[in-house]
N, C-alpha and C positions, 0 to 999 in steps of 0.2 A: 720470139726472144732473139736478140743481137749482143753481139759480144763488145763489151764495153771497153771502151779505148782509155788510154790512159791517161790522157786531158780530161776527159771525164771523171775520171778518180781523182786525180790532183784538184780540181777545181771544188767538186763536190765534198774533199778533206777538206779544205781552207773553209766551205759554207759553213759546214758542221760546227769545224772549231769554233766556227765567229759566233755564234746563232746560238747554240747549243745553251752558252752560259747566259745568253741576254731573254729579259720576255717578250720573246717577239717570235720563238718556236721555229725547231731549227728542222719540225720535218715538213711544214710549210715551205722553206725555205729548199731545201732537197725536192719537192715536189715541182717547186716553180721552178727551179734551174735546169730542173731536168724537161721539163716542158717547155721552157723558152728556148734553150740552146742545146739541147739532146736531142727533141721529140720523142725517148725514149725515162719513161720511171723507173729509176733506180730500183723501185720499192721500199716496202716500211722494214723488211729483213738489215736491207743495206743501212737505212739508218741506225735501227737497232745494235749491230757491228760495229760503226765507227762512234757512236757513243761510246763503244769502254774506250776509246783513245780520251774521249773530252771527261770520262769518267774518273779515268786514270790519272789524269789534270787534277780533277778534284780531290783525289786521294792521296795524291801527293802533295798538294797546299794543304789538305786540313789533316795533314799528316800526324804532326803534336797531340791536334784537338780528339782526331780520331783514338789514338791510341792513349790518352789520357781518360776519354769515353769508355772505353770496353777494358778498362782496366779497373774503371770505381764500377763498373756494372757486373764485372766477371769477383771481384770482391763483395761484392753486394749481395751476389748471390748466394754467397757461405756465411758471411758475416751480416746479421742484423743490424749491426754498428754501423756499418758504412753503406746503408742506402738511406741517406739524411740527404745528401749532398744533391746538387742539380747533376754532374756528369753522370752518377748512378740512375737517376729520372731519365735524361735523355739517350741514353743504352733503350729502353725502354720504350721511349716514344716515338725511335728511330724505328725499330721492329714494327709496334705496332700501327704506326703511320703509314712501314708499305704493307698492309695487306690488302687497302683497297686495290690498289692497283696490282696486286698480284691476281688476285680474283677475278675483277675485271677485264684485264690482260687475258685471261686463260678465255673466259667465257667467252667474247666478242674477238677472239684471236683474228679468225676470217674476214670479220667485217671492217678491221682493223687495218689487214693488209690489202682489202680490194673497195669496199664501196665508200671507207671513210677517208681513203683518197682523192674524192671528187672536188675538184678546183673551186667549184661555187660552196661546199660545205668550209673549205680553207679561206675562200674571202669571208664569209659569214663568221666563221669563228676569230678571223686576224678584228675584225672590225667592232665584233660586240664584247669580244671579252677585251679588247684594247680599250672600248670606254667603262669596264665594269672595273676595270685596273685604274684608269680615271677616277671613277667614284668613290673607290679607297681607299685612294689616295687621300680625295678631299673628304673622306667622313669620318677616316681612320683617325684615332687618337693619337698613336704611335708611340708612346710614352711603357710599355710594359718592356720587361725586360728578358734574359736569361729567368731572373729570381720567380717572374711571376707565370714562366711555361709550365701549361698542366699537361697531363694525358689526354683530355678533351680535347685543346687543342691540337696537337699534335695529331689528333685522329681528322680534325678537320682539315686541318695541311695535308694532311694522306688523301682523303676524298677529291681533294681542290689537283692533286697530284695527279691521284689519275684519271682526273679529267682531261690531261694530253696525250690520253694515247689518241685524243682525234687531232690530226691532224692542224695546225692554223693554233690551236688552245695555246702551248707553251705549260712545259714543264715547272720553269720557275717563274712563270706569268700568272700562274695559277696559284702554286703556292704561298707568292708575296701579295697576292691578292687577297686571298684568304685570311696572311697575317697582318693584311693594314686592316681589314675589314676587325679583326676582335682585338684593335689595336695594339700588334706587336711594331717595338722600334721599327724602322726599314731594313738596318744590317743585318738585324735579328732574325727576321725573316728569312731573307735573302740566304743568312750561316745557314739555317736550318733547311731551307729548300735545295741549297747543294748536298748538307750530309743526309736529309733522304731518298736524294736519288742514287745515290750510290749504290746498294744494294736490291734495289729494282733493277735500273738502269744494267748491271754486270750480270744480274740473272736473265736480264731480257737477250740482251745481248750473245750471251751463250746461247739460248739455247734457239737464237736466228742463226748461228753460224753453218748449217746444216741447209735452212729456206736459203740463205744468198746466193747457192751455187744449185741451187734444183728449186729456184721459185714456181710459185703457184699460180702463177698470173705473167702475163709479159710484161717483158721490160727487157732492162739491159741486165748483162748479167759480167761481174766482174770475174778475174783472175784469182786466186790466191794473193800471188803474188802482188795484184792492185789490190784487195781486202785490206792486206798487209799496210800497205805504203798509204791508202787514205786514211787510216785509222792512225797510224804514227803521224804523218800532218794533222788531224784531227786533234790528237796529244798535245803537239807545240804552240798550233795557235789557240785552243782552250786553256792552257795555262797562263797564257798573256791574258786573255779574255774575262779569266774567274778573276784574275788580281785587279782589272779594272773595274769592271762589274762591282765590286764589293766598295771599293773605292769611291765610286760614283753616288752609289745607294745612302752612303754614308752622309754626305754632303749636300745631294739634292734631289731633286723628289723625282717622279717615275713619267712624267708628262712627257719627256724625250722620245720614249716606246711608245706610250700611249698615240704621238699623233705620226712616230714612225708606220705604226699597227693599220693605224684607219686609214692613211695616204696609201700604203701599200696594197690594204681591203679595197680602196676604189679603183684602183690601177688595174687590178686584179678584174675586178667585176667590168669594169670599161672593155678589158680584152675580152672578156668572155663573150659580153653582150655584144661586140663585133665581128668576132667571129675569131680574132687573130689567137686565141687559143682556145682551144677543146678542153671540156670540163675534166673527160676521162682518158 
């Protein structure tokens, strides 16, 4: 273990922030940076930490929506009247969308912070789930809305969810894939793949802040004090990030990631297969 200098924090916030919000999976991205220009891995703890920064982003833009949410749900609860409404539903499908990945998280903890870091598992997963985000694009109806979100789905955005704790997958890569696939809008998706990660993402996060500073594996190992200062740049540039991201979704389709994903998967597999970087 080597102690991690403070270009390395600052560089490694700004990846986060950028990454974090787009599908294109932002601990692939932490993995590669620390392998091309550190030779030292952060690790999956470090990422876990500076997500509540990009987290914190998201909880302050769906600030309204949040607290408009757990208002018709925390009403809903006493009153039979008011769970008619969708924000009363989606209290509901927020919960039970993270438990796959809380479950999953717990069980595969280990293999999560050491063998699903392997560079050829992160080009394999930037490349194939980059054309499965392709094909849902093009077979997705995209036409449902807010009105027609069930529980079912919601359970399957949970499952599509924690399919990134492997590395390369992509948190909201997964989930907006999922939701072109049982044809939800694209913003649609995209709203509901930010307000699920939220409370994954703050529970993960917590209770890595303990692994950052006593990892299980080598790596680099931050300050406090850099924890601190990547995750507040992690905050600033995820908040510019979520507002475009959402933006973009809106207007045009997802092809952008998709062939950022596979260029990047080659690049990737070229180093490898050369030698110019080590898988682990």
């Amino acid at each position: 273990m080597v102690d991690m200098t403070w270009f390395e924090a600052i560089v490694l916030g700004i990846v986060q922030g950028l990454t974090e919000m787009l599908p294109v999976s932002s601990s692939a991205h932490l993995r590669l940076t620390s392998a091309l220009f550190f030779d030292e891995d952060a690790g999956a703890s470090f990422t876990a930490v500076t997500q509540l920064g990009t987290e914190t982003a998201v909880l302050i833009y769906f600030w309204k929506d949040i607290v408009r949410i757990l208002t018709a749900w925390w009403k809903g609860l006493w009153n039979k009247e008011e769970r008619g409404g969708t924000d009363y539903r989606l209290g509901w499908y927020v919960i039970i969308g993270t438990l796959p990945i809380v479950f999953f998280g717990l069980v595969f903890k280990d293999a999560i912070r050491d063998g699903a870091r392997n560079l050829w598992l992160v080009a394999f997963s930037l490349i194939f789930f980059g054309l499965l985000l392709a094909l849902a694009e093009l077979v997705g109806k995209k036409t449902r809305t807010w009105d027609d979100f069930r529980m079912k789905d919601g359970l399957i955005l949970g499952f599509a969810q924690a399919a990134a704790l492997i590395p390369g997958v992509s948190r909201s890569g997964g989930t907006i894939t999922a939701g072109l696939f049982i044809g939800l809008d694209r913003a649609v998706a995209a709203r509901y793949s930010f307000l699920l990660a939220i409370p994954a993402v703050f529970g993960a996060g917590i209770l890595s802040l303990g692994d950052v500073f006593e990892p299980a594996t080598e790596g680099s190992v931050p300050s406090g004090a850099q924890m601190l200062v990547a995750t507040i740049i992690a905050f600033i540039v995820g908040l510019g990030a979520v507002h475009w991201m959402l933006k973009w979704v809106a207007k045009h389709s997802v092809f952008i990631f998709v062939w950022y994903r596979c260029i990047l998967g080659v690049i990737v597999v070229i180093m490898l297969e050369t030698g110019f970087l080590q898988a682990t």
